[in-house]
PDB file of N, CA, C and O in Angstrom:
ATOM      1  N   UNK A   1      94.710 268.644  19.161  1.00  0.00           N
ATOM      2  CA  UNK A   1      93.338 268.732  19.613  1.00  0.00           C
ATOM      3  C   UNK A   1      93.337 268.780  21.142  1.00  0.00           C
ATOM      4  O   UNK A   1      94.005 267.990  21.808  1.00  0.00           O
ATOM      5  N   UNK A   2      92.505 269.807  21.721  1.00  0.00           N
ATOM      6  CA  UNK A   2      92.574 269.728  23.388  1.00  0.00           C
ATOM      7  C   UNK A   2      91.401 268.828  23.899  1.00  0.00           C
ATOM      8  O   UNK A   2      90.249 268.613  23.522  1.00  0.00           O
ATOM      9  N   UNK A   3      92.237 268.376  24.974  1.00  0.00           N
ATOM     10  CA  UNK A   3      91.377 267.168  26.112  1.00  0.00           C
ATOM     11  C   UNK A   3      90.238 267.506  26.410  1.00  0.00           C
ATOM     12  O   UNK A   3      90.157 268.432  27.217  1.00  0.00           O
ATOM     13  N   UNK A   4      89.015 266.930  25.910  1.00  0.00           N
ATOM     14  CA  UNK A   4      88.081 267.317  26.568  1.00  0.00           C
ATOM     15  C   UNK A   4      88.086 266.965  28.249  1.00  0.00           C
ATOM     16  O   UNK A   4      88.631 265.954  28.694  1.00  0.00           O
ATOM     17  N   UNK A   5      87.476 267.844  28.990  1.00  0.00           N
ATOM     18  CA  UNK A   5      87.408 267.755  30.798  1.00  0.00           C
ATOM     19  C   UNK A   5      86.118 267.258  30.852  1.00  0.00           C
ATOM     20  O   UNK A   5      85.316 267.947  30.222  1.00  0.00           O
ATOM     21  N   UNK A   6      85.507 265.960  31.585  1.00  0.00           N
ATOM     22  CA  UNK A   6      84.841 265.286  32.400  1.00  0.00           C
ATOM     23  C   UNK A   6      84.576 265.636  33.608  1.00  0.00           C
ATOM     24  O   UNK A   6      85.485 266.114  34.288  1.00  0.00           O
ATOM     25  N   UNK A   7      83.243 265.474  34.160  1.00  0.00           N
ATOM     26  CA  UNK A   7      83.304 265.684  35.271  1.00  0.00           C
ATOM     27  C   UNK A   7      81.789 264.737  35.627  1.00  0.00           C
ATOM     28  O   UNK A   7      80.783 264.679  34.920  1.00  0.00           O
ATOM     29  N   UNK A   8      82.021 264.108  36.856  1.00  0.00           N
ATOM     30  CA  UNK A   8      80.847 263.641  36.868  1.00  0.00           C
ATOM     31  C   UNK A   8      79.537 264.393  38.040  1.00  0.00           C
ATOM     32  O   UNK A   8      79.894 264.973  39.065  1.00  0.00           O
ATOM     33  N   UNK A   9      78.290 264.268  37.717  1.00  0.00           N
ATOM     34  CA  UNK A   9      76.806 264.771  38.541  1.00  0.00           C
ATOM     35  C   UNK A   9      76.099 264.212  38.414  1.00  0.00           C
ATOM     36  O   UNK A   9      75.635 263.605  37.449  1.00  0.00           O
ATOM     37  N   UNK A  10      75.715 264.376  40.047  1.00  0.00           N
ATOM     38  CA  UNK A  10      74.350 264.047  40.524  1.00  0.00           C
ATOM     39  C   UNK A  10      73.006 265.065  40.368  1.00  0.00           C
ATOM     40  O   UNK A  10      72.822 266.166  40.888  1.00  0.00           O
ATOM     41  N   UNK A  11      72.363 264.490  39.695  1.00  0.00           N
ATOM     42  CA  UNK A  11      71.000 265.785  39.565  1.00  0.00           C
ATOM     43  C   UNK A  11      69.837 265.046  40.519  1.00  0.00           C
ATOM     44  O   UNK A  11      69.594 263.861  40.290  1.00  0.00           O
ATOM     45  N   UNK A  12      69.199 265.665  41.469  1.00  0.00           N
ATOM     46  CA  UNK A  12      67.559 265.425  41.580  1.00  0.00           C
ATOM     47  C   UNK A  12      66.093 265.841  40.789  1.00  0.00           C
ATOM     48  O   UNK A  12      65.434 266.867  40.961  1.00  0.00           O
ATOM     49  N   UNK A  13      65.896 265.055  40.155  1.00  0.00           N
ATOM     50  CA  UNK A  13      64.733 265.587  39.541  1.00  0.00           C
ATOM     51  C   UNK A  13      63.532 265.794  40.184  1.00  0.00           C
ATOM     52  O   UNK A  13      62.916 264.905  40.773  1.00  0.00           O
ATOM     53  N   UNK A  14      63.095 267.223  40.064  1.00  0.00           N
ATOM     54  CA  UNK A  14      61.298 267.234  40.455  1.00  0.00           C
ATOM     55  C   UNK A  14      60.277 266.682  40.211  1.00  0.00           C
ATOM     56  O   UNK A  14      60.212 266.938  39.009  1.00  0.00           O
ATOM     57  N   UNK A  15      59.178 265.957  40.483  1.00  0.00           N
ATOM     58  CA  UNK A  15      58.335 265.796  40.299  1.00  0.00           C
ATOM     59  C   UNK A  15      58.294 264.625  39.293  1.00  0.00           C
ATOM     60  O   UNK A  15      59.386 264.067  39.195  1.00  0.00           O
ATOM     61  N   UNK A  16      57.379 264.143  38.571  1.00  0.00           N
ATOM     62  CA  UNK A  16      57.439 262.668  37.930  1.00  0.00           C
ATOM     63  C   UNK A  16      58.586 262.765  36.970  1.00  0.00           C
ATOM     64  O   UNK A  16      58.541 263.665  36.132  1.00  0.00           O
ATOM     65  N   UNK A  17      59.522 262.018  36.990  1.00  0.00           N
ATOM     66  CA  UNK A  17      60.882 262.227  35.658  1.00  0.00           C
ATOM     67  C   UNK A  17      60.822 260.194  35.633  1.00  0.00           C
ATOM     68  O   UNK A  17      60.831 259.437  36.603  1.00  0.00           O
ATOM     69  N   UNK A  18      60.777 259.927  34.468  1.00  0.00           N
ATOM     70  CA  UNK A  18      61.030 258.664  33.753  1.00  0.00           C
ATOM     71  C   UNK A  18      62.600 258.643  33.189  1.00  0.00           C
ATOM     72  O   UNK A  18      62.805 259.076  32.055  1.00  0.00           O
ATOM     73  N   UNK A  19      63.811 258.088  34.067  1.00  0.00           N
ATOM     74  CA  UNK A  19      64.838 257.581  34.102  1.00  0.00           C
ATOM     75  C   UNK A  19      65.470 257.083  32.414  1.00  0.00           C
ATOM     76  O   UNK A  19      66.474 257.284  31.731  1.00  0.00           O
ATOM     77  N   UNK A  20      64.279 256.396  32.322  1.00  0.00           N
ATOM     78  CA  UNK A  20      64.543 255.300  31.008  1.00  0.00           C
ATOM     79  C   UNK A  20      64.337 256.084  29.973  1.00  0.00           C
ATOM     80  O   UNK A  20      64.861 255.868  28.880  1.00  0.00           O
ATOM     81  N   UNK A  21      63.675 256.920  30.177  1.00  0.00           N
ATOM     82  CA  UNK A  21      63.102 257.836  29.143  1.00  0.00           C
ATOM     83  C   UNK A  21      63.932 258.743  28.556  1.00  0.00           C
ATOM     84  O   UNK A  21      63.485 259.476  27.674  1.00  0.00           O
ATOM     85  N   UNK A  22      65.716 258.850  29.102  1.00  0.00           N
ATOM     86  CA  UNK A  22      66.334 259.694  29.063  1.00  0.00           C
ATOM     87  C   UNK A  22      67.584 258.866  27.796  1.00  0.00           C
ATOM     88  O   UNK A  22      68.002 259.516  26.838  1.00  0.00           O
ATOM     89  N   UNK A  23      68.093 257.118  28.094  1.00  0.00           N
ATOM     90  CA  UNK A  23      68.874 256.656  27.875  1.00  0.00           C
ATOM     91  C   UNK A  23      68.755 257.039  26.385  1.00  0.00           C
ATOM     92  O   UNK A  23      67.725 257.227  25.738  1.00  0.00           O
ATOM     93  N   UNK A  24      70.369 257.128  25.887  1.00  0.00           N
ATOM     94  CA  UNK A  24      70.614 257.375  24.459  1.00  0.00           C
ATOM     95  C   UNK A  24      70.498 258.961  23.939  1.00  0.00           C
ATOM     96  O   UNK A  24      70.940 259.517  22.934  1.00  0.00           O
ATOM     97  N   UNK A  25      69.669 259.463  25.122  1.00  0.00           N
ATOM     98  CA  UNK A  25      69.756 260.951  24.442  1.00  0.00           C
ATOM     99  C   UNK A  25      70.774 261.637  24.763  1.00  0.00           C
ATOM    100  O   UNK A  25      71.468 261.444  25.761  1.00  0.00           O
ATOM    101  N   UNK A  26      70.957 262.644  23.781  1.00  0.00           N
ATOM    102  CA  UNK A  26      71.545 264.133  24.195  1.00  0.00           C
ATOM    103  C   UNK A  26      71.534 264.613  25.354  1.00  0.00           C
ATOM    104  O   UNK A  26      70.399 264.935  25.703  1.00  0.00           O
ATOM    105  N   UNK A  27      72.442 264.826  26.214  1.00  0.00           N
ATOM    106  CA  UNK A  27      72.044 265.804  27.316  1.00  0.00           C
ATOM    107  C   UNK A  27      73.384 266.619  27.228  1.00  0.00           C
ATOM    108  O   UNK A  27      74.541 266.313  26.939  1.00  0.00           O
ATOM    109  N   UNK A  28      72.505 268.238  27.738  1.00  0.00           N
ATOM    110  CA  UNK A  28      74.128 269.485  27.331  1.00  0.00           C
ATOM    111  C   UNK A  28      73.585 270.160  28.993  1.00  0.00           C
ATOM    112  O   UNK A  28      72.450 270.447  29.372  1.00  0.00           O
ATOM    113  N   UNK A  29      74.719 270.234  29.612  1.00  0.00           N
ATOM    114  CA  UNK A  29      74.429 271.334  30.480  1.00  0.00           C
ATOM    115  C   UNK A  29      74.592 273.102  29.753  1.00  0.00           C
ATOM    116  O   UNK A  29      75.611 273.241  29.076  1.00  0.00           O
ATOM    117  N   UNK A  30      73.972 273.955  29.832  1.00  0.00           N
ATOM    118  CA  UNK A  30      74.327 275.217  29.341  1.00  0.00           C
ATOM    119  C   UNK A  30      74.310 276.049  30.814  1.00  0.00           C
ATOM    120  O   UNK A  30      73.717 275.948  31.888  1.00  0.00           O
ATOM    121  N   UNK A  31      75.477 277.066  30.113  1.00  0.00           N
ATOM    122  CA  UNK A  31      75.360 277.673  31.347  1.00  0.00           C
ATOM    123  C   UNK A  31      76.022 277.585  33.197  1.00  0.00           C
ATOM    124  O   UNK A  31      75.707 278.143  34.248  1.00  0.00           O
ATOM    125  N   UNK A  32      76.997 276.624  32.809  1.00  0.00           N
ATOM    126  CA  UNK A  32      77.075 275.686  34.024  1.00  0.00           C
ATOM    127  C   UNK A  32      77.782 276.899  34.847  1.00  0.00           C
ATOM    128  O   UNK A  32      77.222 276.920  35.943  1.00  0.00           O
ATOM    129  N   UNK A  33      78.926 278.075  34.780  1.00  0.00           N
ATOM    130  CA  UNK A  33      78.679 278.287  35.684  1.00  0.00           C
ATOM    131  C   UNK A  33      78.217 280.300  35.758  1.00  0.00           C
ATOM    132  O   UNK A  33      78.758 281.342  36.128  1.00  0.00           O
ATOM    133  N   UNK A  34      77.242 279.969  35.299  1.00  0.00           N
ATOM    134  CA  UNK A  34      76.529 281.211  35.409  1.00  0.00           C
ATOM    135  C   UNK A  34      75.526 280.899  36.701  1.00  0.00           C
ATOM    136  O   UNK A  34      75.313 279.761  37.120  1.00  0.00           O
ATOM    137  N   UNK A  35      75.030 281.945  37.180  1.00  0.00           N
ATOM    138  CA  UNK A  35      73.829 281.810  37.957  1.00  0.00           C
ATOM    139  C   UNK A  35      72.613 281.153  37.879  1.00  0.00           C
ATOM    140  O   UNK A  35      72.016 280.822  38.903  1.00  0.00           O
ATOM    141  N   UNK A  36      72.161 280.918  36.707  1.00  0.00           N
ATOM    142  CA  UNK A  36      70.841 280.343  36.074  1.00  0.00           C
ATOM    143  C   UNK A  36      71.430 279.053  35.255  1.00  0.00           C
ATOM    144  O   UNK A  36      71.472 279.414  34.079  1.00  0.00           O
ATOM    145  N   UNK A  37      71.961 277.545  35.376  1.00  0.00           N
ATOM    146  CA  UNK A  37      72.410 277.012  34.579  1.00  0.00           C
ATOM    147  C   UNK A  37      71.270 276.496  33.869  1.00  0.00           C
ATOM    148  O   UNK A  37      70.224 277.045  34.217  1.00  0.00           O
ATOM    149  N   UNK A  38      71.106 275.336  32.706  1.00  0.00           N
ATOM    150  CA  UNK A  38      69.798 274.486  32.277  1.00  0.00           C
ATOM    151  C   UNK A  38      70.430 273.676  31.750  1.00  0.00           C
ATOM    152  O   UNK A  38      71.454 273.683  31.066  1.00  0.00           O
ATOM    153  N   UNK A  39      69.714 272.900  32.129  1.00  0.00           N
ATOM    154  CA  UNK A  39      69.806 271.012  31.333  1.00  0.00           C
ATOM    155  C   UNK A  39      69.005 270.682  30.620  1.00  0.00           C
ATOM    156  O   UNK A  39      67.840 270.439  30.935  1.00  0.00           O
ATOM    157  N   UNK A  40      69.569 270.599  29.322  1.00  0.00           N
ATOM    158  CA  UNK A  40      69.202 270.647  27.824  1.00  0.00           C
ATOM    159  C   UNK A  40      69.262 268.465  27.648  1.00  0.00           C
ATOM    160  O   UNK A  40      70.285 267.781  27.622  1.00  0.00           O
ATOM    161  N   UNK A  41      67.651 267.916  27.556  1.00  0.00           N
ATOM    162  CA  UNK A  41      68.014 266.587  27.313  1.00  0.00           C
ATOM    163  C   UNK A  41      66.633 266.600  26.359  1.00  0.00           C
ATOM    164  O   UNK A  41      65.493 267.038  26.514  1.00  0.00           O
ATOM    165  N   UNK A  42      67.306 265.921  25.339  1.00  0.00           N
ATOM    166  CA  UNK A  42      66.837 266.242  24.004  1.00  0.00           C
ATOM    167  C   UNK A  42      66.072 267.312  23.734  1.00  0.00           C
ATOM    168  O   UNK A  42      66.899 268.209  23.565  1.00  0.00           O
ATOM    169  N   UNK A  43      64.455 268.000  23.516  1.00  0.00           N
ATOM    170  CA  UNK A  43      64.042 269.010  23.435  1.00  0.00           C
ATOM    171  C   UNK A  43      63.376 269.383  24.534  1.00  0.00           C
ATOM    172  O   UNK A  43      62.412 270.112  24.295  1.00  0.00           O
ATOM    173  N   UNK A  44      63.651 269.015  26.148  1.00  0.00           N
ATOM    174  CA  UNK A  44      63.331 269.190  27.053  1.00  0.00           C
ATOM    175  C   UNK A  44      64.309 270.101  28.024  1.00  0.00           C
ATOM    176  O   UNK A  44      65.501 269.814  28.133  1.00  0.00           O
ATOM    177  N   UNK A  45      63.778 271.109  28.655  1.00  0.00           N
ATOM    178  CA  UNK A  45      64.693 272.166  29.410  1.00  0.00           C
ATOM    179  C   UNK A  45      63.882 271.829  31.261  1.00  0.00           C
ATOM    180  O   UNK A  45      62.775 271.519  31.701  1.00  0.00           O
ATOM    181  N   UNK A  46      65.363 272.160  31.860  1.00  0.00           N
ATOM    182  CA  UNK A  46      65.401 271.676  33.344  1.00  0.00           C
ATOM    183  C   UNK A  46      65.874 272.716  33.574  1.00  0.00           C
ATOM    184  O   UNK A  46      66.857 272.942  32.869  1.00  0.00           O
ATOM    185  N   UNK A  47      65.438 274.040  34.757  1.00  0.00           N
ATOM    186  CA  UNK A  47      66.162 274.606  35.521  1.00  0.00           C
ATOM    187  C   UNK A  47      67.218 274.031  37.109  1.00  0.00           C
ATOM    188  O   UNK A  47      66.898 273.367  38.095  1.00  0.00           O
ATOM    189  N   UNK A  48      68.194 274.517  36.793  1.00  0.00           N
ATOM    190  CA  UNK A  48      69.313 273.621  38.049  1.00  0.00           C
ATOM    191  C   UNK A  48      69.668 274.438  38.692  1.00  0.00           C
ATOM    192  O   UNK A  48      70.297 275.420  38.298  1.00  0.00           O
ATOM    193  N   UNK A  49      69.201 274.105  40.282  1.00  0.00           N
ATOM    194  CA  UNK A  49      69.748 275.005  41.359  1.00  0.00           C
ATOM    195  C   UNK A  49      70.793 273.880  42.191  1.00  0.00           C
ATOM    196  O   UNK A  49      70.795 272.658  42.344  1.00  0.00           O
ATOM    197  N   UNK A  50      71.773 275.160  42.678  1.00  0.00           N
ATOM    198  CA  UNK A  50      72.727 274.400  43.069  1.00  0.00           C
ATOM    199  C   UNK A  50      72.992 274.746  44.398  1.00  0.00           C
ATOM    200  O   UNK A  50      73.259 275.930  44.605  1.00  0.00           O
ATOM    201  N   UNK A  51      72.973 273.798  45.553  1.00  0.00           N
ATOM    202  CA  UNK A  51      73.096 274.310  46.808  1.00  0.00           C
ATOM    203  C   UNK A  51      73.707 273.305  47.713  1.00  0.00           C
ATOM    204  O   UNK A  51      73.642 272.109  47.428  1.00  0.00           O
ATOM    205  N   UNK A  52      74.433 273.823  49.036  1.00  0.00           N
ATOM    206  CA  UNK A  52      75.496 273.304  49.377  1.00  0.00           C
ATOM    207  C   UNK A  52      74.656 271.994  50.437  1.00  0.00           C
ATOM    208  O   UNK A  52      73.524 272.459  50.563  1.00  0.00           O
ATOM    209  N   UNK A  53      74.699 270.500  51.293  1.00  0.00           N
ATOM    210  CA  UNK A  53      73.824 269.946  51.585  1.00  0.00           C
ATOM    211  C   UNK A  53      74.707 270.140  53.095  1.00  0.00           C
ATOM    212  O   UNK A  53      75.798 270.671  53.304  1.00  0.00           O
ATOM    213  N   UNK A  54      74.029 269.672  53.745  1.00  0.00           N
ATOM    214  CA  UNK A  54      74.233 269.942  55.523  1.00  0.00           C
ATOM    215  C   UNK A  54      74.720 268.403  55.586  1.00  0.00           C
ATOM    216  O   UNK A  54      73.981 267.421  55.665  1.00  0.00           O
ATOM    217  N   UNK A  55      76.280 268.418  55.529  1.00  0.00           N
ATOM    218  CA  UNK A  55      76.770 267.290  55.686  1.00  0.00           C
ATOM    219  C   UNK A  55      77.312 266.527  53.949  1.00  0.00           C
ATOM    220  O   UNK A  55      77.095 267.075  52.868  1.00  0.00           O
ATOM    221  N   UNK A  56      77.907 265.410  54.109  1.00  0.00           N
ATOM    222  CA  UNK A  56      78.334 264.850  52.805  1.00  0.00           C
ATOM    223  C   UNK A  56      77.157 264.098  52.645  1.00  0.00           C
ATOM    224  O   UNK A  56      76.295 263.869  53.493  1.00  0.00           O
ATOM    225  N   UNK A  57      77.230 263.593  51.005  1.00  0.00           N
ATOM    226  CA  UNK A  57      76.154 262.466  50.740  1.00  0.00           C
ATOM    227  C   UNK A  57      77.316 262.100  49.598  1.00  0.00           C
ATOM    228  O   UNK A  57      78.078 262.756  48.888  1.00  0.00           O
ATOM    229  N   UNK A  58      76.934 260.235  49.886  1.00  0.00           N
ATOM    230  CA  UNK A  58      77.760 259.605  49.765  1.00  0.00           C
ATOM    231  C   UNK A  58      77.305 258.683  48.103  1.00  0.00           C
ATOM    232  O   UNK A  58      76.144 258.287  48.204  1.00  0.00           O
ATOM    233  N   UNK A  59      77.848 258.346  46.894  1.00  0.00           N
ATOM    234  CA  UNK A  59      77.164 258.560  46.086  1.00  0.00           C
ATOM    235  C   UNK A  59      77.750 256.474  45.737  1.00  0.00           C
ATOM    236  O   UNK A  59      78.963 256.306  45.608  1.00  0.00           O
ATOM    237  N   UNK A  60      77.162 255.656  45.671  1.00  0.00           N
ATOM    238  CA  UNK A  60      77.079 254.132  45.891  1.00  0.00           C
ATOM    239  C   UNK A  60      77.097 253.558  44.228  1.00  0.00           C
ATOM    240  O   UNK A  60      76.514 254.254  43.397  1.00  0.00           O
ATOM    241  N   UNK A  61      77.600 252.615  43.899  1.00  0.00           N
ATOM    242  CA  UNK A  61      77.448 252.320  42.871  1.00  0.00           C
ATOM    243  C   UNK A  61      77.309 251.061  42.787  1.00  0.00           C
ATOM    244  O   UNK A  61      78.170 250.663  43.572  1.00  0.00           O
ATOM    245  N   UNK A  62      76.555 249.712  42.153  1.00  0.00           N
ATOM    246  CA  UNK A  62      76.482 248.656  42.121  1.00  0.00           C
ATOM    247  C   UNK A  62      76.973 247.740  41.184  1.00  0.00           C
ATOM    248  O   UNK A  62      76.697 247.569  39.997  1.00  0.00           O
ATOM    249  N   UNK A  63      78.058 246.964  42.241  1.00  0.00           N
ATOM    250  CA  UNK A  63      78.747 245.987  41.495  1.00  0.00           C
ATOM    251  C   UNK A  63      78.072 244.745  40.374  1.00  0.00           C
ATOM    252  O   UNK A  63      76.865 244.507  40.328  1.00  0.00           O
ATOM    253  N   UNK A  64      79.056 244.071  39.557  1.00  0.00           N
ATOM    254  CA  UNK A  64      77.982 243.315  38.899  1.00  0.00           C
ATOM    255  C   UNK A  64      77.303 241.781  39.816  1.00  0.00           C
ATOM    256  O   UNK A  64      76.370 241.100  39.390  1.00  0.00           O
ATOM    257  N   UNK A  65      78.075 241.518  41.143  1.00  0.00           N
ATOM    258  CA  UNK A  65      77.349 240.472  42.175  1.00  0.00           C
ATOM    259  C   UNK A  65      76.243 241.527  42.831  1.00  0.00           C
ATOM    260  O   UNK A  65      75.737 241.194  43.903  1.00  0.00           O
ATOM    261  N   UNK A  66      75.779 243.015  42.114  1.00  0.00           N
ATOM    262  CA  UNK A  66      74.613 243.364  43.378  1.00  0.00           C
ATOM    263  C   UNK A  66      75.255 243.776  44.287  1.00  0.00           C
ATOM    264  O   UNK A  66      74.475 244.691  44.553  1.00  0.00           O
ATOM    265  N   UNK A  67      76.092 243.896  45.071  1.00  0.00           N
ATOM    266  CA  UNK A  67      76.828 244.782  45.882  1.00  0.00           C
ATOM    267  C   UNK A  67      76.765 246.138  45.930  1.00  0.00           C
ATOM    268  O   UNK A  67      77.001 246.623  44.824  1.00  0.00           O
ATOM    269  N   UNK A  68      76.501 247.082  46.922  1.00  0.00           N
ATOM    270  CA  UNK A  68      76.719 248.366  46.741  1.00  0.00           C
ATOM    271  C   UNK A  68      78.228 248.603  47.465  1.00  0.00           C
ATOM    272  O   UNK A  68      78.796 248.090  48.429  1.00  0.00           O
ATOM    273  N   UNK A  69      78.509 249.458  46.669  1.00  0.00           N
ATOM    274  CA  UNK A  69      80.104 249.761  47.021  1.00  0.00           C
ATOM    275  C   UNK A  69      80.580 251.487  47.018  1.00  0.00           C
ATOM    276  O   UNK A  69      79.642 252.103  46.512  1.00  0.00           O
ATOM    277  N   UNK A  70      81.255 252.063  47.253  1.00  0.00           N
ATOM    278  CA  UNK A  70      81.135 253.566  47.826  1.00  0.00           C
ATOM    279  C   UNK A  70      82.232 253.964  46.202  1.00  0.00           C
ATOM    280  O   UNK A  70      83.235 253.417  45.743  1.00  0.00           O
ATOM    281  N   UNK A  71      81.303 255.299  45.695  1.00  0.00           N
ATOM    282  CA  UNK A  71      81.936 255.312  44.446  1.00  0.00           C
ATOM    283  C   UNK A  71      82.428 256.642  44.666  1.00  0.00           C
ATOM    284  O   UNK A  71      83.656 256.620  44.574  1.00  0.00           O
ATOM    285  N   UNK A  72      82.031 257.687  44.896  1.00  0.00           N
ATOM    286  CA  UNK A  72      81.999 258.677  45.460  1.00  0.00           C
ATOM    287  C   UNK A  72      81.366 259.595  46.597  1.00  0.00           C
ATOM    288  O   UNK A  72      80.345 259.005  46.947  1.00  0.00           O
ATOM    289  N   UNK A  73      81.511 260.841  47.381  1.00  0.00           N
ATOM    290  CA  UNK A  73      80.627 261.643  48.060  1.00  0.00           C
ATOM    291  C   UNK A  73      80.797 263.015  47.255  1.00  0.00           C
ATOM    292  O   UNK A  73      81.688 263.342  46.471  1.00  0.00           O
ATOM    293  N   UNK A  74      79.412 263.875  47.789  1.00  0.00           N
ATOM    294  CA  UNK A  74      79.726 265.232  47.535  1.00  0.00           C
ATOM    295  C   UNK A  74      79.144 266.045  48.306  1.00  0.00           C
ATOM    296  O   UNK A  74      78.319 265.452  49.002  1.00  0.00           O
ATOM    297  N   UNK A  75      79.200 267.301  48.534  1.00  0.00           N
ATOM    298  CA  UNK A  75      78.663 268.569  49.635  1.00  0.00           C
ATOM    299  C   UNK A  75      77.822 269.265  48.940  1.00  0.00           C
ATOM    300  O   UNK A  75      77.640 270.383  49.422  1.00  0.00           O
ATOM    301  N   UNK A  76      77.098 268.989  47.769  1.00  0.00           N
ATOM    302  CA  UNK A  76      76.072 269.883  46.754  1.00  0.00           C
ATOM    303  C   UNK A  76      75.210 269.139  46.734  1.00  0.00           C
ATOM    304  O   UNK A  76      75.311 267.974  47.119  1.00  0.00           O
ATOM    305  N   UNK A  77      73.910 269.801  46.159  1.00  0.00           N
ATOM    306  CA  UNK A  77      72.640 269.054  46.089  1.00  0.00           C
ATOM    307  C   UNK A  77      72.245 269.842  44.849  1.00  0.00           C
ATOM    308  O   UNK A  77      72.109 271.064  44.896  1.00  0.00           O
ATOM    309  N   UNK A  78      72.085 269.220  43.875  1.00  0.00           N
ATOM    310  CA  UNK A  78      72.370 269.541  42.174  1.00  0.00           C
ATOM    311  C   UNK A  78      70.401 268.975  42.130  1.00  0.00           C
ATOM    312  O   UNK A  78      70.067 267.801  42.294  1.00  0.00           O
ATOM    313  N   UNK A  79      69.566 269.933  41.921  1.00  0.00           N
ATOM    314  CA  UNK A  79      68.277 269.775  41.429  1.00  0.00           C
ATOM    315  C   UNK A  79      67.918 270.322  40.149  1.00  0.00           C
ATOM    316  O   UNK A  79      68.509 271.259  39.614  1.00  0.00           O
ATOM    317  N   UNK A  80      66.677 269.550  39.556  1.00  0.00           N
ATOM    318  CA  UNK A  80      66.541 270.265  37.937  1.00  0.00           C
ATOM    319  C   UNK A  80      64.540 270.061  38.064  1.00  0.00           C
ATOM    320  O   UNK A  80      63.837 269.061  38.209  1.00  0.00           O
ATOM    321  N   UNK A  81      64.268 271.299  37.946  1.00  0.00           N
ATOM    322  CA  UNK A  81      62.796 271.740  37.394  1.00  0.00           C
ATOM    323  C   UNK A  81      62.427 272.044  36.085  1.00  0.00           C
ATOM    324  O   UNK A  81      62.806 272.972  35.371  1.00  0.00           O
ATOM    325  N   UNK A  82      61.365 270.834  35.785  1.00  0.00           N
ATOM    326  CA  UNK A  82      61.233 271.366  34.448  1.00  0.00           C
ATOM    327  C   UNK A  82      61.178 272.674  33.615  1.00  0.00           C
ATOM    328  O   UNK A  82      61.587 273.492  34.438  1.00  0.00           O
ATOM    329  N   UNK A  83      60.994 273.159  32.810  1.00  0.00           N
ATOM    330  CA  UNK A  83      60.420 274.932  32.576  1.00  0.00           C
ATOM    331  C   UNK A  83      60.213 274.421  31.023  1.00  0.00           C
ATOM    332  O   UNK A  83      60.732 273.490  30.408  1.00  0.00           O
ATOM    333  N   UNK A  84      59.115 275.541  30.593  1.00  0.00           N
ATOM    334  CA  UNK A  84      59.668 276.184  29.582  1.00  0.00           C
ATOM    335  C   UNK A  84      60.058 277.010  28.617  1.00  0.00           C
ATOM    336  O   UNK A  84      59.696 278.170  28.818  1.00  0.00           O
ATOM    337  N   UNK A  85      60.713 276.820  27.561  1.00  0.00           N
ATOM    338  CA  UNK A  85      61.262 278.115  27.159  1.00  0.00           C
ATOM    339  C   UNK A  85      60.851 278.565  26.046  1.00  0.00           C
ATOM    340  O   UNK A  85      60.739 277.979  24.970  1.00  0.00           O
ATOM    341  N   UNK A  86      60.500 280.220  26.481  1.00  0.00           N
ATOM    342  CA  UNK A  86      59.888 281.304  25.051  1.00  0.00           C
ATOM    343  C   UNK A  86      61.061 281.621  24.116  1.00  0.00           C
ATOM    344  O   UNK A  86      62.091 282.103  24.585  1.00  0.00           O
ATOM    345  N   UNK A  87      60.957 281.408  23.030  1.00  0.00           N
ATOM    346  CA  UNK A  87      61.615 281.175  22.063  1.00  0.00           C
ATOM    347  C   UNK A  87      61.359 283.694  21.709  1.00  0.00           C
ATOM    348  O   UNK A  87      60.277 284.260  21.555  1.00  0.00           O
ATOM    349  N   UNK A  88      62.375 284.192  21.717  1.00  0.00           N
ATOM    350  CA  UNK A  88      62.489 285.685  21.519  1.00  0.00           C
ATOM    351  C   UNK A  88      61.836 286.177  20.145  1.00  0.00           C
ATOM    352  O   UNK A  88      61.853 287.371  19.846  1.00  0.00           O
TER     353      UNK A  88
END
């Protein structure tokens, strides 16, 4: 059986997005590296533009004392707009 590959992302969401509202679901990126990708989380579609950021941003993660601690950086700025989609 082959390894599945991991990778981890940062997305910005547009406009009102409920965090909590997401835990436990499905989420599929399609498309990832075509021009037009979408983020498929449960029956909800996100268009994702991907663009390079002016400088690094540094991505923090919190220990279990509450600490922020440096987990990663990256040079992209990964956004998702809702849409939706006409079924052909």
């Amino acid at each position: 059986m082959a390894e599945e590959e991991t990778e981890d992302l940062v997305i910005e969401f547009e406009g009102n997005f409920d965090l909590d509202s997401v835990r436990g679901q499905q989420i599929q990126v399609i498309g990832i590296d075509t021009d037009e990708p979408v983020l498929r989380i449960d029956s909800k579609f996100y268009k994702i533009d991907v663009k390079d950021s002016i400088g690094s941003r540094l991505i923090l993660q919190q220990g279990m004392d509450g600490k922020l601690s440096y987990y990663a950086k990256t040079d992209k700025v990964v956004t998702a707009r809702r849409v939706m989609i006409k079924p052909k």
